[in-house]
C-alpha positions as CSV (number, residue, x, y, z in Angstrom):
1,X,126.6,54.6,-60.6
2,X,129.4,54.2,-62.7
3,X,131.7,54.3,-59.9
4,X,132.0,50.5,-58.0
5,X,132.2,50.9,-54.5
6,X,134.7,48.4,-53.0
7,X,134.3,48.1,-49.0
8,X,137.6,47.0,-46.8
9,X,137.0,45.5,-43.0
10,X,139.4,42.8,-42.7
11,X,137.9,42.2,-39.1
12,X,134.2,42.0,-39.2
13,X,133.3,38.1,-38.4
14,X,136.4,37.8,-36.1
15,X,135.7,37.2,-32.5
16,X,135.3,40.7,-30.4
17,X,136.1,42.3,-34.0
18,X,135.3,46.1,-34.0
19,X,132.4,46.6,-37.3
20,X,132.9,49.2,-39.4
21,X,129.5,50.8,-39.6
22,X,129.2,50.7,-43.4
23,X,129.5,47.1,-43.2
24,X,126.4,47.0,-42.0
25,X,124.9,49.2,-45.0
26,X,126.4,47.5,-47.9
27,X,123.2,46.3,-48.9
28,X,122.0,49.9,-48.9
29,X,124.5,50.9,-51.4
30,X,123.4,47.9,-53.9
31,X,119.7,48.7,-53.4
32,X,120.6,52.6,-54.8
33,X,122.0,50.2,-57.6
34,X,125.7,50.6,-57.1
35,X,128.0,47.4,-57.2
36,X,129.8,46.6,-54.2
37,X,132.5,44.7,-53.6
38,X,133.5,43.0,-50.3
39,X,137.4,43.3,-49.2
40,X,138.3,41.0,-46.5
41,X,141.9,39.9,-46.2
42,X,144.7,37.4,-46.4
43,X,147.1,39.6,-44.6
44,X,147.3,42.5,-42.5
45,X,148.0,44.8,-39.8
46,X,148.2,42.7,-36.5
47,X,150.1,39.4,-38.1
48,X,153.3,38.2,-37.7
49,X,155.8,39.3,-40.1
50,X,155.6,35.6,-40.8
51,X,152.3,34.0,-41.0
52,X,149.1,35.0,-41.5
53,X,146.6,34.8,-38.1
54,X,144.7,32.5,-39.7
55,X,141.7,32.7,-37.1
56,X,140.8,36.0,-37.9
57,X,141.1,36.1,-41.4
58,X,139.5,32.8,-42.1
59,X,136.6,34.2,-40.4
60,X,136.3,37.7,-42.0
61,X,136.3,36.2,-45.2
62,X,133.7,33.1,-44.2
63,X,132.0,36.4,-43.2
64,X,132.4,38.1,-46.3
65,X,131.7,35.5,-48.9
66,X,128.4,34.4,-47.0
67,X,127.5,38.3,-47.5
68,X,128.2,38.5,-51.2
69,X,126.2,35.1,-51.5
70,X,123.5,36.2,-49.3
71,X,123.0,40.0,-50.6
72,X,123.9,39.4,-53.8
73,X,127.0,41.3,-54.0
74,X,129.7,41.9,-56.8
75,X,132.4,40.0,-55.6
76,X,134.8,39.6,-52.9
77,X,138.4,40.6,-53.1
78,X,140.9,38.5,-50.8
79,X,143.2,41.7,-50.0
80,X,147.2,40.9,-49.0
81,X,148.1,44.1,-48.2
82,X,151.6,44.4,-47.9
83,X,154.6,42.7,-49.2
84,X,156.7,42.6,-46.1
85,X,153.7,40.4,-44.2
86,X,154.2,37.4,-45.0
87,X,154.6,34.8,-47.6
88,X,151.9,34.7,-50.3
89,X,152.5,31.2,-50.0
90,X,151.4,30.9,-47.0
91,X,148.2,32.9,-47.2
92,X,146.7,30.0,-50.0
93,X,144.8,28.3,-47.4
94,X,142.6,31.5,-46.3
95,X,142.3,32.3,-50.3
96,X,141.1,28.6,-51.4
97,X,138.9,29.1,-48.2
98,X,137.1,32.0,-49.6
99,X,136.8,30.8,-53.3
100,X,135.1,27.6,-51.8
101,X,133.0,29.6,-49.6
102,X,131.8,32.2,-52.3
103,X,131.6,29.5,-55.2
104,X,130.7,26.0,-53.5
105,X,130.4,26.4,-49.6
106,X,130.0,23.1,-47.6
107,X,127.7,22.6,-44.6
108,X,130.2,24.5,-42.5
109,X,132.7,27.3,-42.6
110,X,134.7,24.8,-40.3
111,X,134.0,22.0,-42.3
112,X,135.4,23.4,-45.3
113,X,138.4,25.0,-43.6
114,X,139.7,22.0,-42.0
115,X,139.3,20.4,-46.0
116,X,141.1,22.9,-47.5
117,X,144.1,22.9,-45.1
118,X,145.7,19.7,-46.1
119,X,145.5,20.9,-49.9
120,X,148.3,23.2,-49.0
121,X,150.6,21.2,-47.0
122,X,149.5,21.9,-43.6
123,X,149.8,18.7,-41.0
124,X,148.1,19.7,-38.0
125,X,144.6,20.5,-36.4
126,X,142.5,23.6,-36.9
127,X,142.9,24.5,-33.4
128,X,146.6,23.4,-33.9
129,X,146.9,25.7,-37.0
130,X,145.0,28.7,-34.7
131,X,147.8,28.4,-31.7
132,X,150.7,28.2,-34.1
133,X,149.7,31.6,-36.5
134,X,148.3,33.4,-33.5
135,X,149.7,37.0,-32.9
136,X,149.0,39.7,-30.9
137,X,148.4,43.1,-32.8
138,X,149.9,44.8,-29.6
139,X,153.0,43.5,-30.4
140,X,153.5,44.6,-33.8
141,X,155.3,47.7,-32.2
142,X,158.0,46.1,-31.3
143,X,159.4,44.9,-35.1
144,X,160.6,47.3,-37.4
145,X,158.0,47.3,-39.3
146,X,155.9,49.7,-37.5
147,X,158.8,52.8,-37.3
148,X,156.5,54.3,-40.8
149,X,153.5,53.0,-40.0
150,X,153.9,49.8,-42.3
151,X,154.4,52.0,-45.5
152,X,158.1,51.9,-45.0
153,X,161.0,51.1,-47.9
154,X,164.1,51.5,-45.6
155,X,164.9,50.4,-42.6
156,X,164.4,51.9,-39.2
157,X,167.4,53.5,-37.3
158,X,170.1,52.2,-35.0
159,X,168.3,54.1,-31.9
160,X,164.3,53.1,-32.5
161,X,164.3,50.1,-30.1
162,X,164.9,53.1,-27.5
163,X,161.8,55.3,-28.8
164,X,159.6,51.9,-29.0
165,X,160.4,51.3,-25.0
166,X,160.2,54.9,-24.5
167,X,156.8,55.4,-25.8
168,X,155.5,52.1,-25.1
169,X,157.1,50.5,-22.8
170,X,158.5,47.1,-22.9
171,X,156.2,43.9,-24.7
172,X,153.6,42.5,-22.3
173,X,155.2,39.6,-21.0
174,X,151.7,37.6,-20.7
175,X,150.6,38.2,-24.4
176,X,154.1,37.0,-25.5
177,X,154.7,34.2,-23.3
178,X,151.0,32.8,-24.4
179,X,152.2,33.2,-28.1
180,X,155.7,31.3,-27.1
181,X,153.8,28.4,-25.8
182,X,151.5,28.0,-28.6
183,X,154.0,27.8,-31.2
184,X,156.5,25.8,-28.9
185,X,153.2,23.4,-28.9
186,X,152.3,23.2,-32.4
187,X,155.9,23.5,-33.7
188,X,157.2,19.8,-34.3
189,X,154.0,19.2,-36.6
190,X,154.9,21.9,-39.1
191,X,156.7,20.7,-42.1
192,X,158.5,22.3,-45.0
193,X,157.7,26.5,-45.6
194,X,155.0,26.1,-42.9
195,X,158.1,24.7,-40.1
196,X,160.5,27.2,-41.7
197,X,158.0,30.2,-40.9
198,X,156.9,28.8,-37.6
199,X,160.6,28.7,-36.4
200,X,161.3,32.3,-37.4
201,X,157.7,33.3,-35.6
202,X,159.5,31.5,-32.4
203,X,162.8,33.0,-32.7
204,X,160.9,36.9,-32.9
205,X,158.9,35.7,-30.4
206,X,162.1,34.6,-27.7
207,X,162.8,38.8,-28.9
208,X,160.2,39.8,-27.5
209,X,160.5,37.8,-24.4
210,X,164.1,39.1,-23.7
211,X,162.9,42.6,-24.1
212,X,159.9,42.0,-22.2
213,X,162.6,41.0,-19.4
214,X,165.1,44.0,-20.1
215,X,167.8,41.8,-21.4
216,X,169.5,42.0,-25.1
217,X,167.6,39.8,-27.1
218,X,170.3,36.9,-29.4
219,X,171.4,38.0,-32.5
220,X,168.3,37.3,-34.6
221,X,168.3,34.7,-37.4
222,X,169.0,37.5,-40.3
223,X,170.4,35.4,-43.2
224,X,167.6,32.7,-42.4
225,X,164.9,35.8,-42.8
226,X,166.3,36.7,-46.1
227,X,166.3,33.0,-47.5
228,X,163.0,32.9,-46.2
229,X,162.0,36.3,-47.9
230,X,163.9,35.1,-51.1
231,X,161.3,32.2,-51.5
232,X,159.1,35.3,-53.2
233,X,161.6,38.4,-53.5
234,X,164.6,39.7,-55.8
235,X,167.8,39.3,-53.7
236,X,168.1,43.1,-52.5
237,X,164.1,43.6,-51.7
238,X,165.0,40.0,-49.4
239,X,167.4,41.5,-47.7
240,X,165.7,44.8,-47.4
241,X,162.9,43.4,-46.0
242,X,164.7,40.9,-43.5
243,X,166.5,44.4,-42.3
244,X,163.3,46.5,-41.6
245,X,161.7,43.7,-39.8
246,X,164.4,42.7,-37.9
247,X,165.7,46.3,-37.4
248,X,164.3,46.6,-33.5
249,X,165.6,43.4,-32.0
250,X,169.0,42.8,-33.4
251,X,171.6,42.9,-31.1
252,X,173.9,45.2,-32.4
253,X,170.9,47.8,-32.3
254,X,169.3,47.0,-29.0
255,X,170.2,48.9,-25.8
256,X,168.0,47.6,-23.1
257,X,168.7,48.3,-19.7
């Protein structure tokens, strides 16, 4: 019993979500007197290399603080996973949204999420918030991210656009055009970091679109990706990080036919 047993599922309370069985048995573990804490996240697998999908998160961790509460649980730990997700600046809204929901929770999960959003500069609706950070897991493929299973420190080679298409094919052009029109929807109420990330998340997107269509995508925004990156990052882990994401759908490196 010396040992605490911290539990990750950063889907569980999510719509559809697959449930790790053990989720289930957490109480379990604290009845055989073992403190357990709940993991949810901030940022994972699935997002955008530039926001968070806020809808999934914010409901894992509504779903994991109402746990602790409930069973009486060690804590819960807002995880963020990985440095080349996105901002940690932009994930402040989903952790203020699990402190209030473990510590001083409102009527509603939704009541206290659509409170907590203007705290950190977001201008737009919940739903609004929803279409513009929406992603598609399916698509994560297609940055460079993926070419070491999101452990990588070096960007992908010149040829991996042709193993991606190779292996998978090209994006589905329905997932990505539903993505396009929610962020070309919600765009013009973004402001500051928030409009900065959503352009970048339409500019990846309009990639994936050209692929999805077998053309060349534009020469992507690179030194706009490092600024970006920079907000948080030395100058050389920027630029590294701008390369690996963009390593798949810059022009130079794509050869789509």
């Amino acid at each position: 019993r010396d040992f605490i047993i911290w539990h990750w599922d950063y889907q569980v309370g999510a719509p559809s979500a697959w449930v790790c069985p053990w989720t289930k048995k957490l109480p379990m573990a604290r009845d055989l007197g073992f403190d357990v804490v709940f993991s949810g996240s901030s940022s994972s697998y699935g997002d955008s290399p530039y926001l968070p999908e806020m809808r999934i998160h914010r409901d894992n961790l509504a779903y994991g603080a109402d746990l602790v509460r409930r069973e009486h649980l060690a804590g819960l730990c807002v995880t963020s996973w990985s440095v080349r997700q996105n901002l940690k600046q932009l994930q402040k809204p989903l952790v203020r949204f699990a402190a209030r929901r473990l510590r001083n929770p409102g009527a509603s999960a939704a009541k206290d999420w659509a409170e907590v959003l203007p705290t950190c500069g977001v201008t737009m609706s919940p739903a609004d918030f929803d279409a513009f950070t929406a992603w598609a897991s399916v698509i994560c493929k297609y940055d460079g991210r993926d070419w070491h299973w999101f452990k990588d420190a070096v960007p992908p080679p010149a040829d991996q656009i042709d193993r991606v298409l190779a292996k998978h094919g090209k994006p589905d052009a329905a997932t990505v055009s539903n993505l396009l029109a929610g962020v070309r929807r919600t765009l013009p109420q973004a402001t500051g970091v928030w409009r900065e990330a959503g352009e970048l998340q339409l500019r990846q997107l309009e990639s994936y679109a050209a692929i999805a269509r077998g053309e060349t995508p534009l020469p992507p925004p690179r030194e706009e990706v490092v600024r970006h990156y920079g907000r948080e990052q030395i100058p050389s882990s920027a630029r590294n990080s701008a390369a690996i994401v963009l390593g798949i759908v810059s022009g130079e490196n794509a050869k789509l036919k």
